[in-house]
N, C-alpha and C positions, 0 to 999 in steps of 0.2 A: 504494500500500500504506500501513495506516497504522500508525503507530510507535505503539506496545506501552509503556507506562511501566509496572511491575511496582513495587506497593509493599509493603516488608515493615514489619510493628509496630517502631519503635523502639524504643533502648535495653534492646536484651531479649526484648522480648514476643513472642510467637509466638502462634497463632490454631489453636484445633483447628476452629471450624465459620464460615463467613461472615458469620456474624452478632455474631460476639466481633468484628471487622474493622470491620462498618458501622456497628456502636453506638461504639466508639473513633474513628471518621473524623467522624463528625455530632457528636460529645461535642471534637472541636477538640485529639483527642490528636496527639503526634507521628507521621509514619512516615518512613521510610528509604526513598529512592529507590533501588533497586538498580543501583549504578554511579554513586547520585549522590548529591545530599545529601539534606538532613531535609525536611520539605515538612507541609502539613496540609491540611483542609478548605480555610482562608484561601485555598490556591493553586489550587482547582479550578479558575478560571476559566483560569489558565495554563496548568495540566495541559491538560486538556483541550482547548488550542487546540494543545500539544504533539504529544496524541497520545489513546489511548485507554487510559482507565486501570483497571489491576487490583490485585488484596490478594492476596498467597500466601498462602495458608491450608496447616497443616499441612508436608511437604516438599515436595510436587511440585502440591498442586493447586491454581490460579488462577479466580481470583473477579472477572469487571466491573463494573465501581461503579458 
């Protein structure tokens, strides 16, 4: 099974549609690992060998990068 990293907009920011999410993740803004710490673009290569990664959008819906 593969582990799920869930990332939300830091300090704040929330996302109403996926694409506010993937223009702030490519533009090298901060996000919030849910459960974890801050992370960015920089760490895709980590992320990624972590797990597979998504952006909550809005309250409940999830987006794969």
């Amino acid at each position: 099974m593969t582990n799920r990293i869930i990332l939300q907009g830091a300090y704040g920011r929330n996302y109403t549609n996926p694409m506010q999410a993937y223009a702030d993740w490519y533009a090298g803004k901060d996000f919030k690992i849910e459960g974890g710490p801050y992370c960015s673009n920089r760490d895709a290569d980590l992320l990624q060998d972590i797990g597979q990664v998504w952006f909550r959008v809005g309250e409940t819906q999830l987006v794969v990068l």
